[in-house]
LUMLUMDREN-2810 file (N, C-alpha, C; in Angstrom, 1 decimal):
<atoms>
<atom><aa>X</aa><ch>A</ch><at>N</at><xx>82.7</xx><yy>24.5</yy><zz>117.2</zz></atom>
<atom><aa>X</aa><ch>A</ch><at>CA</at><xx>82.8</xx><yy>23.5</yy><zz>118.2</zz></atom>
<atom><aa>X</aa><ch>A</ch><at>C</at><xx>81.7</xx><yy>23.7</yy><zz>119.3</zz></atom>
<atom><aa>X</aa><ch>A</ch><at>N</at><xx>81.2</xx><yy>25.4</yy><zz>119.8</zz></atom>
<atom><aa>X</aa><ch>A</ch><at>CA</at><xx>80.0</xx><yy>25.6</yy><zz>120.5</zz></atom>
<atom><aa>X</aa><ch>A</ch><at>C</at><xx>79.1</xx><yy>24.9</yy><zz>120.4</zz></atom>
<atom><aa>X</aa><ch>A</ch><at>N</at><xx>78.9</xx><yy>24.7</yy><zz>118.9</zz></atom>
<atom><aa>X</aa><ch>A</ch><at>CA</at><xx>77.8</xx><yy>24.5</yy><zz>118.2</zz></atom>
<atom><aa>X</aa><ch>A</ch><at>C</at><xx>77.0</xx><yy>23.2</yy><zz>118.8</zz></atom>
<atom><aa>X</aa><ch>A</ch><at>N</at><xx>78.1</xx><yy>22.2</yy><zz>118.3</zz></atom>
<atom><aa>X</aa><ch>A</ch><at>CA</at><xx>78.3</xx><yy>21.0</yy><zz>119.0</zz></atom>
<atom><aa>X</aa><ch>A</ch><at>C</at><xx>77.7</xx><yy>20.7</yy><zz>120.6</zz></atom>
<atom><aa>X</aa><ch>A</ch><at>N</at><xx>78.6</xx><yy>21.6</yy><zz>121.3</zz></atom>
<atom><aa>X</aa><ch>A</ch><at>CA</at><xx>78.2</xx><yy>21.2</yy><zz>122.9</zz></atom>
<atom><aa>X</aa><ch>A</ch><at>C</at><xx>76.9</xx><yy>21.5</yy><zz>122.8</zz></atom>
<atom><aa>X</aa><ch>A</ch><at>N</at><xx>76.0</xx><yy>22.5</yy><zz>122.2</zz></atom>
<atom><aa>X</aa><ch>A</ch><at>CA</at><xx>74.5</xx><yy>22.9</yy><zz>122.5</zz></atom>
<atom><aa>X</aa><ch>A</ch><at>C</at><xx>73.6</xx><yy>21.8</yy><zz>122.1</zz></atom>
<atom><aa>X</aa><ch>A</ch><at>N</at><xx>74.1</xx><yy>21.2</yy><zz>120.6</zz></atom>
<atom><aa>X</aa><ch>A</ch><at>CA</at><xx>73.3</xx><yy>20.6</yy><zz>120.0</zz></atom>
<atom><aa>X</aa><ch>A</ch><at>C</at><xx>73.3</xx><yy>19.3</yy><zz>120.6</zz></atom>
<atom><aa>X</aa><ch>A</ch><at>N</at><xx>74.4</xx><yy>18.6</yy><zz>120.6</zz></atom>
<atom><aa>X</aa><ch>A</ch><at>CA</at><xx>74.2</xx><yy>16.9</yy><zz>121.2</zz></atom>
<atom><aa>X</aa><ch>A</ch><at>C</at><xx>73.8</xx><yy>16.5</yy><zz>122.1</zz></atom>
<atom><aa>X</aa><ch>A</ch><at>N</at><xx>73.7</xx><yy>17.6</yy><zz>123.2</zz></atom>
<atom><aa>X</aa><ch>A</ch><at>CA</at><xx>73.0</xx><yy>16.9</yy><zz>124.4</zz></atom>
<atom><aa>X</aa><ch>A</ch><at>C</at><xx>71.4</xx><yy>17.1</yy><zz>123.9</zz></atom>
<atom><aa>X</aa><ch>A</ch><at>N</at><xx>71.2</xx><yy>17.9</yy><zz>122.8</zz></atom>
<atom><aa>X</aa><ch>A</ch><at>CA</at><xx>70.0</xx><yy>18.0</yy><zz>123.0</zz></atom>
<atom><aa>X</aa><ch>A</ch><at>C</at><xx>69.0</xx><yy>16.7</yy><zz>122.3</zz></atom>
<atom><aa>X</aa><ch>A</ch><at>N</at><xx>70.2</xx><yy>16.9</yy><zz>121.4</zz></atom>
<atom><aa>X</aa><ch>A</ch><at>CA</at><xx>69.8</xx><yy>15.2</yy><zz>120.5</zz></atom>
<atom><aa>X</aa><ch>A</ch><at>C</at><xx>69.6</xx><yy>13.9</yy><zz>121.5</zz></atom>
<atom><aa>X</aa><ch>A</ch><at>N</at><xx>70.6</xx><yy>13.8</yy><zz>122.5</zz></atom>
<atom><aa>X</aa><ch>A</ch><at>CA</at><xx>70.6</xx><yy>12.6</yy><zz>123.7</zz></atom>
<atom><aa>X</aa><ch>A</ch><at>C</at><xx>69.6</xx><yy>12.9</yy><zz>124.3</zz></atom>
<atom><aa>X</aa><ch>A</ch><at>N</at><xx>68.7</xx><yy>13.7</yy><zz>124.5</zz></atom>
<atom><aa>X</aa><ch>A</ch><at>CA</at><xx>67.6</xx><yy>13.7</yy><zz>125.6</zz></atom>
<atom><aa>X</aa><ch>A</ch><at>C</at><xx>66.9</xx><yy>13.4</yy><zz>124.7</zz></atom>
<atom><aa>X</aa><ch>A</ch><at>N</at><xx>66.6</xx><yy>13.6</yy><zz>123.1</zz></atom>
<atom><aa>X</aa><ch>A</ch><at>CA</at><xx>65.6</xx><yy>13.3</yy><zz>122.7</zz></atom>
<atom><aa>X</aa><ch>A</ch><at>C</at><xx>65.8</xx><yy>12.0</yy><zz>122.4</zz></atom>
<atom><aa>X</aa><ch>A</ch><at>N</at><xx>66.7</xx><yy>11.2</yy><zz>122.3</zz></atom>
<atom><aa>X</aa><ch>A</ch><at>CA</at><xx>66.9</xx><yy>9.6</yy><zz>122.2</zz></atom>
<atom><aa>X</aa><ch>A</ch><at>C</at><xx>66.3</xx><yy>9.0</yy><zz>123.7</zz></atom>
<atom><aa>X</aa><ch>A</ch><at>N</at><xx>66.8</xx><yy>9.4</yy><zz>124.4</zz></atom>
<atom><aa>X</aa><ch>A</ch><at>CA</at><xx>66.4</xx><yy>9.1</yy><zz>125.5</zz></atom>
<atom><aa>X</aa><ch>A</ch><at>C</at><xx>65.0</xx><yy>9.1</yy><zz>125.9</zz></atom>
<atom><aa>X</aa><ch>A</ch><at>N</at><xx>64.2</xx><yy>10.0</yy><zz>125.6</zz></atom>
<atom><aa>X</aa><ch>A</ch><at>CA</at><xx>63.1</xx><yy>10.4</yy><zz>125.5</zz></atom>
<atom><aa>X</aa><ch>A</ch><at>C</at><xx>62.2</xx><yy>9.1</yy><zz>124.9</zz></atom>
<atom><aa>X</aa><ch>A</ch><at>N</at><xx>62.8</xx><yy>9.1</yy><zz>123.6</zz></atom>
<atom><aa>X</aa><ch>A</ch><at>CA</at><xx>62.1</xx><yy>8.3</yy><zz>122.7</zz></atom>
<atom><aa>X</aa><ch>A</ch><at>C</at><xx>62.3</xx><yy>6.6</yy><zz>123.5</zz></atom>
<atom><aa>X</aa><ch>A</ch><at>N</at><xx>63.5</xx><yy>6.5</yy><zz>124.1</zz></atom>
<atom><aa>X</aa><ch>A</ch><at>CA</at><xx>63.5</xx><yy>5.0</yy><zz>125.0</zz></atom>
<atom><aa>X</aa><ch>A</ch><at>C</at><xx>62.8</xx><yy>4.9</yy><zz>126.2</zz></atom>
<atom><aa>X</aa><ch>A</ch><at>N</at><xx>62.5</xx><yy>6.0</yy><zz>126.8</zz></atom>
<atom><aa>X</aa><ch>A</ch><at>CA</at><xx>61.6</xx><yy>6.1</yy><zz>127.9</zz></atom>
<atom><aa>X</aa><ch>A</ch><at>C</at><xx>60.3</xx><yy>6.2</yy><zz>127.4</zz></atom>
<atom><aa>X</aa><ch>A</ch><at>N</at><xx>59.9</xx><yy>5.9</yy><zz>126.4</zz></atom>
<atom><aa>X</aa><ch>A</ch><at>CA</at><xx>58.5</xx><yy>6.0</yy><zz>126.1</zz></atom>
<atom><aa>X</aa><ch>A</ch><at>C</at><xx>58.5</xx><yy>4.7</yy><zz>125.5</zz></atom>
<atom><aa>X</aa><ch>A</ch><at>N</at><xx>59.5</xx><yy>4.0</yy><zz>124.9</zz></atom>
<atom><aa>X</aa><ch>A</ch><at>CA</at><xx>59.4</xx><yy>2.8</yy><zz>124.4</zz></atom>
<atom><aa>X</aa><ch>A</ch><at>C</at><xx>59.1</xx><yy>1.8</yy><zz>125.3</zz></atom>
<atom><aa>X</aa><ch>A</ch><at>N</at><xx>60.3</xx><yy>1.7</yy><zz>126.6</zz></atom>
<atom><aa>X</aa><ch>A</ch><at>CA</at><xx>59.5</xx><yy>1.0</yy><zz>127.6</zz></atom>
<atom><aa>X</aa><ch>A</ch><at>C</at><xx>58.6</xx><yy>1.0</yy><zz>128.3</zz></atom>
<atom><aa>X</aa><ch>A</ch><at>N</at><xx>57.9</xx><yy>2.2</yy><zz>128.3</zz></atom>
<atom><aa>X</aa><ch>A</ch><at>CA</at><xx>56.6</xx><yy>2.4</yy><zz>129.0</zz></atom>
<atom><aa>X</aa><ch>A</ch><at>C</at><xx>55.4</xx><yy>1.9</yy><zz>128.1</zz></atom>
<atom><aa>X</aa><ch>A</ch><at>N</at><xx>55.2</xx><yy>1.5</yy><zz>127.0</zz></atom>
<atom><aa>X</aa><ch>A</ch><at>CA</at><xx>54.6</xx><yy>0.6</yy><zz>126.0</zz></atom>
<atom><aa>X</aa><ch>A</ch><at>C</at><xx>55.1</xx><yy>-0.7</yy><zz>126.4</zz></atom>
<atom><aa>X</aa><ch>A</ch><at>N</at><xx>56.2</xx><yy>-1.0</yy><zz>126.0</zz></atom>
<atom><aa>X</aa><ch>A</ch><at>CA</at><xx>56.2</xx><yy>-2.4</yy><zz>125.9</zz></atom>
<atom><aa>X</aa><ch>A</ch><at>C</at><xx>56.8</xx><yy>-3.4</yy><zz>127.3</zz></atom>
<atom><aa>X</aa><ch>A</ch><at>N</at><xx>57.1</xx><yy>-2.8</yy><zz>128.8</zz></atom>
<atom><aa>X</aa><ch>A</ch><at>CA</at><xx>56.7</xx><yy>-3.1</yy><zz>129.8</zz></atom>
<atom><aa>X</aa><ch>A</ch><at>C</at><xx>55.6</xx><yy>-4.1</yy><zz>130.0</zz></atom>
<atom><aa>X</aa><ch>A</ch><at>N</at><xx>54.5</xx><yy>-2.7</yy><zz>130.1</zz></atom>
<atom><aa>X</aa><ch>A</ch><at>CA</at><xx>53.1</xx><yy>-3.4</yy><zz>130.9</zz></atom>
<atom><aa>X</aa><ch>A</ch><at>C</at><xx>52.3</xx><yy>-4.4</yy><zz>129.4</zz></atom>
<atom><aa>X</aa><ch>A</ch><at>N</at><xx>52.7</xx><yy>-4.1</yy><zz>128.4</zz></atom>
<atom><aa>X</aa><ch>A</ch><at>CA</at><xx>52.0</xx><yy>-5.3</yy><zz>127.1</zz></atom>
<atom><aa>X</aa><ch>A</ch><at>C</at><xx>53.0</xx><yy>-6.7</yy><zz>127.0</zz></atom>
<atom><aa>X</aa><ch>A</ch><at>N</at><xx>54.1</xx><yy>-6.6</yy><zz>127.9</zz></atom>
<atom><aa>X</aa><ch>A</ch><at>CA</at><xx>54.8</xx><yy>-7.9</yy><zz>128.0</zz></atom>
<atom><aa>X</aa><ch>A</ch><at>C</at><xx>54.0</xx><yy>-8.8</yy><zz>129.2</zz></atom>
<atom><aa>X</aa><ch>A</ch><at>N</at><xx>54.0</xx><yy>-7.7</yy><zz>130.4</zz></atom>
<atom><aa>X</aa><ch>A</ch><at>CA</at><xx>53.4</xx><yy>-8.1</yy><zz>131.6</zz></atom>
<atom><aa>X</aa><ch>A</ch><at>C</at><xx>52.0</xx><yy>-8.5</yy><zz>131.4</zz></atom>
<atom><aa>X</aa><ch>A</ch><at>N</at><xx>51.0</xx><yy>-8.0</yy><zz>130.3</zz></atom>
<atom><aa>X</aa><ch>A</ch><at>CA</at><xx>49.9</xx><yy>-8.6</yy><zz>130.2</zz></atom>
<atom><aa>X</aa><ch>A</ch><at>C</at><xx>50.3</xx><yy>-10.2</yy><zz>129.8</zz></atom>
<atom><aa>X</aa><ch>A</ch><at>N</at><xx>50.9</xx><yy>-10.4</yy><zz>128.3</zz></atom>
<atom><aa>X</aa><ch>A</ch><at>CA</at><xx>51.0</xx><yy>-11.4</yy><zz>128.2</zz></atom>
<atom><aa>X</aa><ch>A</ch><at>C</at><xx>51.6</xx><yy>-12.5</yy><zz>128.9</zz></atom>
<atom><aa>X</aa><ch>A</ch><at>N</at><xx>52.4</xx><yy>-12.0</yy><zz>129.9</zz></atom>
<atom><aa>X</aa><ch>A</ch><at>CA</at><xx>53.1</xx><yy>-13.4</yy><zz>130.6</zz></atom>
<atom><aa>X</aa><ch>A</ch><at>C</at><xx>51.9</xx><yy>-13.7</yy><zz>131.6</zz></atom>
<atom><aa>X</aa><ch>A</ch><at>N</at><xx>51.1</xx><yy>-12.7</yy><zz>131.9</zz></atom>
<atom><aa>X</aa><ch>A</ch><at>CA</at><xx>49.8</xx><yy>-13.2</yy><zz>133.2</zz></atom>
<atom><aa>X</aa><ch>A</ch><at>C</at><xx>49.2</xx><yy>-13.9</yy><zz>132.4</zz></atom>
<atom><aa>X</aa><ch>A</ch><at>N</at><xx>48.8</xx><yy>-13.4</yy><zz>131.1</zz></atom>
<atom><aa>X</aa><ch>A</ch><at>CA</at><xx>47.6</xx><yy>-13.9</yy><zz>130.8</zz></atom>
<atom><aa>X</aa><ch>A</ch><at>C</at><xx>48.3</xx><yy>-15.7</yy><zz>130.4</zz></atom>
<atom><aa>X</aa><ch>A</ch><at>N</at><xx>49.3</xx><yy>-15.9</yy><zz>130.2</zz></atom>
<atom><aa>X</aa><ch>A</ch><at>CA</at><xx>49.6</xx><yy>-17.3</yy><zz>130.1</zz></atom>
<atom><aa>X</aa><ch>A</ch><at>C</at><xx>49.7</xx><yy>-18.2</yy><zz>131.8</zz></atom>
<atom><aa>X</aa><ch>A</ch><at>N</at><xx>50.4</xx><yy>-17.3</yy><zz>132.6</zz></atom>
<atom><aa>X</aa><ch>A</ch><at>CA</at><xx>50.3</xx><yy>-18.1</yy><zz>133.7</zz></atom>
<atom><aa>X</aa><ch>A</ch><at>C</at><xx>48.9</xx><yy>-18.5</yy><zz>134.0</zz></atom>
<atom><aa>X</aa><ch>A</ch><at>N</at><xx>48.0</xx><yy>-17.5</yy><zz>134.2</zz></atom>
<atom><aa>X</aa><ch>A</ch><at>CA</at><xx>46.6</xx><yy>-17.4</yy><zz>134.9</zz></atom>
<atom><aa>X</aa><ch>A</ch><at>C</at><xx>45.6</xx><yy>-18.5</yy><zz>133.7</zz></atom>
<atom><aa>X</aa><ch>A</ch><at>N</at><xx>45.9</xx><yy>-18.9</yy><zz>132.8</zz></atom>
<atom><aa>X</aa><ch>A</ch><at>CA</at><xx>45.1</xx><yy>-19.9</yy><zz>131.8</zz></atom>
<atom><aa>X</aa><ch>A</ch><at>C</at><xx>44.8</xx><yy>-21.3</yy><zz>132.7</zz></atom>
<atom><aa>X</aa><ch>A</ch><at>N</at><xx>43.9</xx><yy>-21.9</yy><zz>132.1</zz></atom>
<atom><aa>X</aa><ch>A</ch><at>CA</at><xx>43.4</xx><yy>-23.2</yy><zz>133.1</zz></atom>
<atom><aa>X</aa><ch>A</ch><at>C</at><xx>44.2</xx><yy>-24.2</yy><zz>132.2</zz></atom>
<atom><aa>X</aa><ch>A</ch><at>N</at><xx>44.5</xx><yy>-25.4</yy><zz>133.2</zz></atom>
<atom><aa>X</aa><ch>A</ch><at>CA</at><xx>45.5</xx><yy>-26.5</yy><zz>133.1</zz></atom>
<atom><aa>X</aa><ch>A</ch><at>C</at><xx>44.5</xx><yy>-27.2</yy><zz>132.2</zz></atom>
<atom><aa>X</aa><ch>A</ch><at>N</at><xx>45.0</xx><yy>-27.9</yy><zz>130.8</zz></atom>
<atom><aa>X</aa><ch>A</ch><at>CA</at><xx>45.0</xx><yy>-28.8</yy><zz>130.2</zz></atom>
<atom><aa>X</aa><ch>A</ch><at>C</at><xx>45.4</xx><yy>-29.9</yy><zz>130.7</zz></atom>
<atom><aa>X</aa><ch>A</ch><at>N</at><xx>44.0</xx><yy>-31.0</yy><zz>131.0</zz></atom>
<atom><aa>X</aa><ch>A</ch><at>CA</at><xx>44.5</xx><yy>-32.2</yy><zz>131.7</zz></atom>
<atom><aa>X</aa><ch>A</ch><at>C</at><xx>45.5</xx><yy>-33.2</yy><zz>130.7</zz></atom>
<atom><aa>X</aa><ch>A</ch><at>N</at><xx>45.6</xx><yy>-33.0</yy><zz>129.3</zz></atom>
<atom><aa>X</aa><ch>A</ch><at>CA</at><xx>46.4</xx><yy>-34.0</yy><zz>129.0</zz></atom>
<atom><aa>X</aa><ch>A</ch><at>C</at><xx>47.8</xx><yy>-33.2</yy><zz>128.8</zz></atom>
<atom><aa>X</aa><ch>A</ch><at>N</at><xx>48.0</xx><yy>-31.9</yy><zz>129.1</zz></atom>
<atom><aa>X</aa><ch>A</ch><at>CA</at><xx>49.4</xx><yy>-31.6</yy><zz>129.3</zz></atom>
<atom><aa>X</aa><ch>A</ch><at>C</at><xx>50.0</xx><yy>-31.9</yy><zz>130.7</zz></atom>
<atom><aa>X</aa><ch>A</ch><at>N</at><xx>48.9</xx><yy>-31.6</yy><zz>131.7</zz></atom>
<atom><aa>X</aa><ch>A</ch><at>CA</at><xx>49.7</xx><yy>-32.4</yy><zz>132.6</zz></atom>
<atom><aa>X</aa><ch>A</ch><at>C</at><xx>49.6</xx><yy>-33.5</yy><zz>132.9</zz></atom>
<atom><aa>X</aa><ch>A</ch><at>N</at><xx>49.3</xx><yy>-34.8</yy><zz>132.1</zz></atom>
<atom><aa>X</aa><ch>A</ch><at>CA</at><xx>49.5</xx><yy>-36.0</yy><zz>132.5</zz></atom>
<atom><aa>X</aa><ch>A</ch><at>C</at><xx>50.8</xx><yy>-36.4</yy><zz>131.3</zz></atom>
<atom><aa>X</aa><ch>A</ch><at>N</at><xx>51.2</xx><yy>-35.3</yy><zz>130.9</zz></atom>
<atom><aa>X</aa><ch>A</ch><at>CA</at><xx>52.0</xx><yy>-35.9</yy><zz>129.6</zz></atom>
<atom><aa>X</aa><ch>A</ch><at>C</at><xx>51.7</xx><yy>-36.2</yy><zz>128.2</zz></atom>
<atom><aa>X</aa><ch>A</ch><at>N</at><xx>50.1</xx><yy>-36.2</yy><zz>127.8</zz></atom>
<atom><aa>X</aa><ch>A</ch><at>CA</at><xx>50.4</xx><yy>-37.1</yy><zz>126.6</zz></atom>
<atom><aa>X</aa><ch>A</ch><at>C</at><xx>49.8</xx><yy>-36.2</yy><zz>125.6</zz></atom>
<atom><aa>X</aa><ch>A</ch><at>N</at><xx>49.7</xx><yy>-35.0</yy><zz>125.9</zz></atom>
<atom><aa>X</aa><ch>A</ch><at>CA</at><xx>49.8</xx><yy>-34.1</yy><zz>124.6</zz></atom>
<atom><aa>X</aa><ch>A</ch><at>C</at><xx>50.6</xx><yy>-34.0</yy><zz>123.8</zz></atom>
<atom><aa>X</aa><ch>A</ch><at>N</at><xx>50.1</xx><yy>-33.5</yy><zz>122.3</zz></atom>
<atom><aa>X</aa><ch>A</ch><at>CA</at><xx>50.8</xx><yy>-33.9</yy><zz>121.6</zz></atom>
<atom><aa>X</aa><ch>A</ch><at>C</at><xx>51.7</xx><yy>-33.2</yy><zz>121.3</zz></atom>
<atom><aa>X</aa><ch>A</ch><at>N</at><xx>53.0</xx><yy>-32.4</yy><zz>120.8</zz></atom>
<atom><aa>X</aa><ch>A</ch><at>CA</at><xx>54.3</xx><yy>-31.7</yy><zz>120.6</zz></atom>
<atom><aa>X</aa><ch>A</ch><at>C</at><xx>54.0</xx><yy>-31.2</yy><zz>119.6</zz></atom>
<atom><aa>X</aa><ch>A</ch><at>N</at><xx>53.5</xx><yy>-29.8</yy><zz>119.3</zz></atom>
<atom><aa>X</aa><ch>A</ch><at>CA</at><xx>53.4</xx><yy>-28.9</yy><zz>118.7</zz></atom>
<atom><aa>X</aa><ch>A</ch><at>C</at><xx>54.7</xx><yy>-28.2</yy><zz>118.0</zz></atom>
<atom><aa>X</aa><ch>A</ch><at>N</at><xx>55.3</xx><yy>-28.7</yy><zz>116.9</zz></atom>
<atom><aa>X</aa><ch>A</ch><at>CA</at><xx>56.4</xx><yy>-28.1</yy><zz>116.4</zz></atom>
<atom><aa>X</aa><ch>A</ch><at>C</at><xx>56.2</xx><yy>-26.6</yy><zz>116.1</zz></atom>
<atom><aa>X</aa><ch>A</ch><at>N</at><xx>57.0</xx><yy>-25.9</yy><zz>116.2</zz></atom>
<atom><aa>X</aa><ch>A</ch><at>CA</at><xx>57.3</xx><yy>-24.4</yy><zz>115.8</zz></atom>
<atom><aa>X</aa><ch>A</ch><at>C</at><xx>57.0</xx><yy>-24.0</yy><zz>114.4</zz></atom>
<atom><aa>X</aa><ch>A</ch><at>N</at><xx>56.4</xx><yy>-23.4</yy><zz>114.4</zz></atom>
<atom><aa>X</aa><ch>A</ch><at>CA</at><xx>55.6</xx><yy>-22.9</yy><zz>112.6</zz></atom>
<atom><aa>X</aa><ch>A</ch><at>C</at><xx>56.5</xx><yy>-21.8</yy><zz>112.2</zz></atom>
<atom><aa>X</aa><ch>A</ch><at>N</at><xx>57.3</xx><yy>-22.1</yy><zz>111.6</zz></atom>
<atom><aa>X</aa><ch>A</ch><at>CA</at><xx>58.7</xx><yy>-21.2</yy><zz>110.9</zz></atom>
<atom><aa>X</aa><ch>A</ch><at>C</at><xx>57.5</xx><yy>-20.4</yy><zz>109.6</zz></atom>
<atom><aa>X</aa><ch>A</ch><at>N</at><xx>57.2</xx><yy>-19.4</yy><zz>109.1</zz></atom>
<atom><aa>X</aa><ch>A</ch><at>CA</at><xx>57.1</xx><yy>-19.0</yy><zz>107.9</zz></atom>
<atom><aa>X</aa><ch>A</ch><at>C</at><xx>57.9</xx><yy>-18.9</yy><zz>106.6</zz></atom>
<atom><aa>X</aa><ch>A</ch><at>N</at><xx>57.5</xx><yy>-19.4</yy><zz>106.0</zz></atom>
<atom><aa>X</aa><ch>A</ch><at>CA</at><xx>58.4</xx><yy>-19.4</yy><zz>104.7</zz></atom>
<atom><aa>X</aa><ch>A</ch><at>C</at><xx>59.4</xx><yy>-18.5</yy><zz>104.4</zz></atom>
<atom><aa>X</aa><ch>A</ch><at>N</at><xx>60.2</xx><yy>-18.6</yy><zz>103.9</zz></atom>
<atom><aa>X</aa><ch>A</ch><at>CA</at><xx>61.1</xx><yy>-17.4</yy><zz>103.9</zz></atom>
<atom><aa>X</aa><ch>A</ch><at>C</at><xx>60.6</xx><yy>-16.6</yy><zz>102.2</zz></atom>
<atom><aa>X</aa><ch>A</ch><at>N</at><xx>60.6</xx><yy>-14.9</yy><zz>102.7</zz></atom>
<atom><aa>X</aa><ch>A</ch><at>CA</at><xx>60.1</xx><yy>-14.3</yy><zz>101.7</zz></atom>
<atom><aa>X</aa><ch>A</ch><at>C</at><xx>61.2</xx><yy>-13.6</yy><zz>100.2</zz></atom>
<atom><aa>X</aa><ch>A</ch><at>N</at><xx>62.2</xx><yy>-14.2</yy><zz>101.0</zz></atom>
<atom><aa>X</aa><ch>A</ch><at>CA</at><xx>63.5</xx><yy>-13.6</yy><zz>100.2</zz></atom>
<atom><aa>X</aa><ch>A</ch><at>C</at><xx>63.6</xx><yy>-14.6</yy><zz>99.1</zz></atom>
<atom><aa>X</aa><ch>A</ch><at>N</at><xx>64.0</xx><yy>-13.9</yy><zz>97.6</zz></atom>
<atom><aa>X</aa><ch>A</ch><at>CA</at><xx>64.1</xx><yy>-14.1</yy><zz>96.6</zz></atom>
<atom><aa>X</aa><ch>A</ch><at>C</at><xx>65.5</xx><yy>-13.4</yy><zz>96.0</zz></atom>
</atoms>
């Protein structure tokens, strides 16, 4: 049962470890992309309305 107490915390730090490195990746590469969409220049026919409605491009489904 010693065994146990030594090992699992050690295992949780390294989980933890591995999540604190995950967000520090994908944080500031989320933050790029939301600027880089705000900061883009206005399409004048989106803001008058009459662009056209770009449906969502599903890819095929690969399952067989």
């Amino acid at each position: 049962m010693e065994i146990i107490a030594v090992i699992l915390p050690k295992i949780l730090v390294v989980i933890a470890a591995f999540g604190a490195i995950g967000c520090l990746l994908v944080i500031p590469i989320t933050a790029t992309q939301i600027l880089k969409v705000a900061f883009e220049e206005d399409n004048l026919q989106e803001l008058s309305g009459k662009a056209p409605m770009n449906e969502p491009q599903i890819p095929p489904s690969t399952a067989s």
